[in-house]
C-alpha positions as CSV (number, residue, x, y, z in Angstrom):
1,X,-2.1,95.1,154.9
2,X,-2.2,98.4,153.4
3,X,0.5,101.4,153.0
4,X,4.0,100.7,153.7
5,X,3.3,97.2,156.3
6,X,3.2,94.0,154.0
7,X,3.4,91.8,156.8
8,X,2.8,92.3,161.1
9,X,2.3,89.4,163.8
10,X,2.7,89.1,167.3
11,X,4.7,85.8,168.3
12,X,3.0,83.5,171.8
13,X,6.6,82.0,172.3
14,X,5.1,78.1,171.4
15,X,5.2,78.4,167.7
16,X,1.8,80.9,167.2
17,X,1.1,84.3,166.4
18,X,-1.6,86.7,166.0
19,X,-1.9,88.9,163.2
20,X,-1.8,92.2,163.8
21,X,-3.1,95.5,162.6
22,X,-1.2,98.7,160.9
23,X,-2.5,100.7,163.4
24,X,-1.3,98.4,166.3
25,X,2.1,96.5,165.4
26,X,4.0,99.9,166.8
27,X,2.8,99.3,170.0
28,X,3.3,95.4,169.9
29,X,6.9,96.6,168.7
30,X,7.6,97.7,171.9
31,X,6.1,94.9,174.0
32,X,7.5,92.6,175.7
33,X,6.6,89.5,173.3
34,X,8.3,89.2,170.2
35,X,6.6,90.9,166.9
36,X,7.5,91.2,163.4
37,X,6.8,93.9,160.8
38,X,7.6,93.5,157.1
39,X,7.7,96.8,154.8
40,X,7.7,97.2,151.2
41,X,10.5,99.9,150.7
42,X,9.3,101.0,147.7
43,X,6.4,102.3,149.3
44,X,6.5,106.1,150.0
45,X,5.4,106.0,153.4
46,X,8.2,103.4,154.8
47,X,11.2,105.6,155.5
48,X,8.9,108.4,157.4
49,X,7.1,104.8,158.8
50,X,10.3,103.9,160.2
51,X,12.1,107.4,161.3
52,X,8.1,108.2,163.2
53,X,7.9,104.4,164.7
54,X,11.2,103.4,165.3
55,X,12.7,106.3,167.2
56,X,13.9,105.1,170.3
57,X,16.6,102.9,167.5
58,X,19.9,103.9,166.6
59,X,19.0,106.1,163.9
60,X,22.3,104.2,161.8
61,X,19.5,100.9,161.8
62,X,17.3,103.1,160.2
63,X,19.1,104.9,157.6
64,X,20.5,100.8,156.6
65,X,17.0,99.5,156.9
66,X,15.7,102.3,154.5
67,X,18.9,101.6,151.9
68,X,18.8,101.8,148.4
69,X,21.8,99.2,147.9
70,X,22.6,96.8,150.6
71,X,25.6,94.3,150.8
72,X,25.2,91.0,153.2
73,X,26.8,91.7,156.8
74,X,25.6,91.3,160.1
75,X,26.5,94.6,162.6
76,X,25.7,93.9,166.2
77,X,24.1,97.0,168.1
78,X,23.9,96.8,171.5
79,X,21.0,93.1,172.1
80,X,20.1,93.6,168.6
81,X,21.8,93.0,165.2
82,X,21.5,94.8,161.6
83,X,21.6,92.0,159.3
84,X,21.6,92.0,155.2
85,X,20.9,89.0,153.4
86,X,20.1,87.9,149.8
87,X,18.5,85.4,148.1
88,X,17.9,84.5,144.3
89,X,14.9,85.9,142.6
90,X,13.0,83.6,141.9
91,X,9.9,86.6,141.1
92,X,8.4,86.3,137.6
93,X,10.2,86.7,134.3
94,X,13.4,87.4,136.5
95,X,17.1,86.1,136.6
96,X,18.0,84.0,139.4
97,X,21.3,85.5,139.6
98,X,19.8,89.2,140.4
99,X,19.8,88.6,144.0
100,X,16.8,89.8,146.3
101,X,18.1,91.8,149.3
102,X,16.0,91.9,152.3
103,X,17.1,94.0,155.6
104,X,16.6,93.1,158.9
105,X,16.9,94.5,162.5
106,X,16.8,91.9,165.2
107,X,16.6,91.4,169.0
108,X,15.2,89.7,171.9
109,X,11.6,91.4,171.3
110,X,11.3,92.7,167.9
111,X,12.0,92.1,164.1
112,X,11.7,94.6,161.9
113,X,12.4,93.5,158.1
114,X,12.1,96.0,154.5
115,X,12.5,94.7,150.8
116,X,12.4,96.3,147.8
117,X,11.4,93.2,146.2
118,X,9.7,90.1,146.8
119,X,12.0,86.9,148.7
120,X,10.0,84.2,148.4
121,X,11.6,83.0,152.0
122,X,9.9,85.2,153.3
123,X,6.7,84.3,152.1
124,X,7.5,80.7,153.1
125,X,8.1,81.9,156.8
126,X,4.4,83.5,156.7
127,X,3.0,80.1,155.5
128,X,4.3,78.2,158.1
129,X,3.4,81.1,160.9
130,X,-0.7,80.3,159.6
131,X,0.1,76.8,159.5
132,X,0.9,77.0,163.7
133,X,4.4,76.5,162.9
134,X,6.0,79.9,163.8
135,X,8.7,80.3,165.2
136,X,9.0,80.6,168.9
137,X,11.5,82.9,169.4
138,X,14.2,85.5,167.6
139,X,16.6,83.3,167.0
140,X,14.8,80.5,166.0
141,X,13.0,83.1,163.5
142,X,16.9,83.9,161.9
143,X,17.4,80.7,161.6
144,X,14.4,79.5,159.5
145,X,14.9,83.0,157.4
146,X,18.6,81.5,156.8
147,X,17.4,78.3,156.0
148,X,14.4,79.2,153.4
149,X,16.6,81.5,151.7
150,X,19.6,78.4,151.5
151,X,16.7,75.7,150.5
152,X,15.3,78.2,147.6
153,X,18.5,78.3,146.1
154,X,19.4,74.7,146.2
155,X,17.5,74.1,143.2
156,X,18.9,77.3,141.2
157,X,23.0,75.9,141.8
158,X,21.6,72.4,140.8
159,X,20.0,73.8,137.5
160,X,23.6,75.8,137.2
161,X,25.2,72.6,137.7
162,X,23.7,70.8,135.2
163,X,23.7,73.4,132.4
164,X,27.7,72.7,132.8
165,X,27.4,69.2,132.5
166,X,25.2,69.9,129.2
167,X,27.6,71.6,127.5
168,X,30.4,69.6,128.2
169,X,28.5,66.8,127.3
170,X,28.0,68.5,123.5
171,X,31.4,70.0,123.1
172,X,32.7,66.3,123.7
173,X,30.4,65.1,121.2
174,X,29.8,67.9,118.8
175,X,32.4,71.0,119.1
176,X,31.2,73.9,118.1
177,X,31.5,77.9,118.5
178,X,28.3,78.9,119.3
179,X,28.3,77.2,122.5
180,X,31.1,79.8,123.9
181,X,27.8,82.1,124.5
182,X,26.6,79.6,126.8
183,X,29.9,79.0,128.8
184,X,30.3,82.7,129.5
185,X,26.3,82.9,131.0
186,X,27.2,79.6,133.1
187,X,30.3,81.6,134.2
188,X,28.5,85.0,134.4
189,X,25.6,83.5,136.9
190,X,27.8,81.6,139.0
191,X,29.9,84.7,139.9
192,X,27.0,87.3,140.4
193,X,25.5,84.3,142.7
194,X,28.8,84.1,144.4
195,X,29.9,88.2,144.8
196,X,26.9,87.8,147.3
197,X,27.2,84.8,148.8
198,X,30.7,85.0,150.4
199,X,30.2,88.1,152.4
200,X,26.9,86.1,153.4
201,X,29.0,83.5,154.8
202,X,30.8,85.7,156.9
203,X,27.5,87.9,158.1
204,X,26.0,84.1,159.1
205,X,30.2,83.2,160.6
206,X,29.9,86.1,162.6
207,X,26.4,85.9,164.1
208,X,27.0,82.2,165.2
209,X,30.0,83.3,167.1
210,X,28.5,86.3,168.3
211,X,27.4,87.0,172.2
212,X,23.6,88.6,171.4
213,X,21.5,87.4,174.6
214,X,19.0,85.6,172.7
215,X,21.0,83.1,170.5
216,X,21.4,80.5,172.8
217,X,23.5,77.5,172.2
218,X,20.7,75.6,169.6
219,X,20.5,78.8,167.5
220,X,24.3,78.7,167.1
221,X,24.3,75.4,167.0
222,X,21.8,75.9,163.5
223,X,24.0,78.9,162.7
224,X,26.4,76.2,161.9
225,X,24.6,74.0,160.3
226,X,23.6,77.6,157.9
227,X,27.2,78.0,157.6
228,X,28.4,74.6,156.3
229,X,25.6,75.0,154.0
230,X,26.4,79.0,152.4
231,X,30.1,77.1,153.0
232,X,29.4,74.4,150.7
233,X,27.3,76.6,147.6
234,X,30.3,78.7,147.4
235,X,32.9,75.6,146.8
236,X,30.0,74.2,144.2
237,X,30.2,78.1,142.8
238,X,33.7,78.0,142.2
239,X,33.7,74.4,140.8
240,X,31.0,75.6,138.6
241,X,33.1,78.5,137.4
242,X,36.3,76.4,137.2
243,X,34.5,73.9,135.1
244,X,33.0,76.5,132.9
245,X,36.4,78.2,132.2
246,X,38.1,74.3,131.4
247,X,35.0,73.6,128.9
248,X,35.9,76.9,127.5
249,X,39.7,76.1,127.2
250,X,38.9,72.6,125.6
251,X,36.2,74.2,123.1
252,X,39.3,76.5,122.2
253,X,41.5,73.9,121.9
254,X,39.6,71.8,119.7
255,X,38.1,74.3,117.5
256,X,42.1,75.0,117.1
257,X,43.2,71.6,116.5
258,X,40.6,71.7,113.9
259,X,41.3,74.9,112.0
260,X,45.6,73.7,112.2
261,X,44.3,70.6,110.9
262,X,42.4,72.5,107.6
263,X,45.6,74.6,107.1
264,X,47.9,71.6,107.5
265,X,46.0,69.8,104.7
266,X,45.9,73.1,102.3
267,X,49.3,73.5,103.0
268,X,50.0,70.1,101.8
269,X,47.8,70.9,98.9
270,X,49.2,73.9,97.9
271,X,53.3,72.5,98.4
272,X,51.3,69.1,95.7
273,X,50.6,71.7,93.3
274,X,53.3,74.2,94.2
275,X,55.8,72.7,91.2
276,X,52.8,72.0,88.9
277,X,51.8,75.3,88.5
278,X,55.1,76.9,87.9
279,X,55.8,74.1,85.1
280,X,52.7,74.9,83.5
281,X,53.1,78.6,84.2
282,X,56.6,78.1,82.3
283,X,55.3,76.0,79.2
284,X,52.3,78.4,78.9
285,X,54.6,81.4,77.4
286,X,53.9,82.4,74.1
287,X,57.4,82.3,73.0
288,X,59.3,80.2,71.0
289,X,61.6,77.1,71.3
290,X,58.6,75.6,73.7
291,X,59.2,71.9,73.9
292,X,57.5,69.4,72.0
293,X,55.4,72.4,70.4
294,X,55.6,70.4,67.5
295,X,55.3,67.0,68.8
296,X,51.6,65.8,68.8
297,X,52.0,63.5,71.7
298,X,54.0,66.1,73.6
299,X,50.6,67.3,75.4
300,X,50.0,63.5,76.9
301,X,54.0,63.2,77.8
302,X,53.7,66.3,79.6
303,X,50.7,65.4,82.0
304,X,51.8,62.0,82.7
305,X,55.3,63.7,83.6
306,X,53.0,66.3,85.9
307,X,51.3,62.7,87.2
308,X,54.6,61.4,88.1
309,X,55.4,64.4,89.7
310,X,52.3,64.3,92.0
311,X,53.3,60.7,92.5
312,X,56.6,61.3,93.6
313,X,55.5,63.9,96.4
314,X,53.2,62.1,98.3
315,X,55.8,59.4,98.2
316,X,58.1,62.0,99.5
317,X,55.6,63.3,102.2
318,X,54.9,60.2,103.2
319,X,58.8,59.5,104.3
320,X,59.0,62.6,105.4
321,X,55.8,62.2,107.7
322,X,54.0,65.0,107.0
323,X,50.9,63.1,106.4
């Protein structure tokens, strides 16, 4: 396809579609059978594409269609539904965690769909629409969309998942500071994945229960099934998160125990040698009526004195318990 139309078929209603030209999809958009067009909104064509070709819409699905920042929700219209949904990046040298939005309007006859960057979902639902494996009507289409975007990001809170058991695993084994950098990405992804995919449970929550003519009772009944699922990545985000932030306590902790554990012993040091420096510091003054300054032995009777000394409080300490 060239210009704004990345992608344009026209649906039989048993699972197979013809492709269909730039020139024609505006009519097919007003048929009868179902059709689907796919803009690239970064095109300059798509917004005047969509105010020329989509006229006889609300001009509110528009303007939201042709958005340059989109939040998921799902805003019934009359038969049809705006709905925003994201997905992780999964596009070339990107972060997963910089969620792709794509924007759809739905009903019985037509889907119109515009993203400013690449969802590999979507690219998945065009495979299986060559393959013969299209699907047959609108609702079964949300509901694929839904899923593709849930099974792409599977993998994504897996990897997230195990990045936290890896550093656990190392603190546990081998403390150290510089893996504080690594907690706060773990904690980092899991909440920009999770700012989008709560009010993407509620979009999904409020299409299943929703009374559009063409979700029948399967389609809701996979709504659900789309719902456990956003459901469940958003208790594995916050365990993720919580797990993160209790590695990050206990690598505190440690490092802690470790640096009170290095003071206690120089404390100890310093309370050994404490009365050893100030009886040296005393007998070092140049001044006279030193003892034993004229005793040659007096040097050798002085430091086992100081020996004894030492002696005497670790004996001392050791009562006392402080080591």
């Amino acid at each position: 396809m060239s210009g704004p139309i990345l992608i344009a078929y026209e649906f039989d209603g048993l699972g197979g579609c013809r492709a269909v030209e730039d020139k024609g999809i505006s009519q097919e958009l007003k048929d009868d059978k179902l059709a689907w067009v796919h803009l690239d909104l970064n095109h300059p064509d798509t917004k005047p594409w969509l105010d020329r070709e989509l006229s006889y819409l609300d001009p509110f699905v528009v303007d939201a269609l042709a958005a340059e920042d989109t939040r998921p929700r799902a805003t019934e219209i009359g038969e049809g539904v705006l709905l925003m949904l994201r997905g992780v990046n999964l596009n070339e040298n990107a972060d997963p965690e910089d969620m792709v939005s794509i924007r759809l309007w739905v009903d019985s006859h037509r889907i119109i769909s515009v993203q400013k960057r690449q969802l590999k979902a979507v690219l998945d639902i065009e495979e299986k629409i060559k393959a013969g494996r299209g699907p047959k009507d609108a609702g079964q289409f949300v509901n694929m969309l839904i899923s593709r975007i849930f099974d792409r990001m599977a993998p994504v809170l897996s990897e997230l998942d195990d990045l936290t058991d890896e550093v656990e695993e190392n603190i546990l084994e081998k403390p150290d500071n510089a893996f504080r950098e690594r907690i706060i990405d773990i904690r980092k992804k899991a909440i920009m994945i999770r700012r989008y995919m709560a009010p993407q449970k509620d979009a999904i929550g409020q299409l299943r229960l929703s009374e559009l003519p063409w979700l029948d009772v399967t389609h809701k009944r996979h709504l659900q099934e789309n719902y456990d699922h956003v459901l469940r990545y958003i208790e594995d985000l916050d365990a993720i998160r919580e797990r993160a932030q209790i590695v990050k306590d206990e690598l505190a902790n440690i490092i802690a125990d470790k640096l009170n554990k290095n003071m206690y012993v120089l404390s100890v040091i310093a309370a050994v040698f404490l009365p050893l420096g100030f009886l040296t510091g005393l007998l070092g003054i140049n001044v006279g009526g030193i003892p034993g300054a004229d005793n040659t032995h007096a040097f050798i009777i002085f430091c086992l004195m100081l020996i004894a000394l030492v002696v005497s409080q670790v004996i001392l300490f050791r009562k006392l318990k402080w080591f």
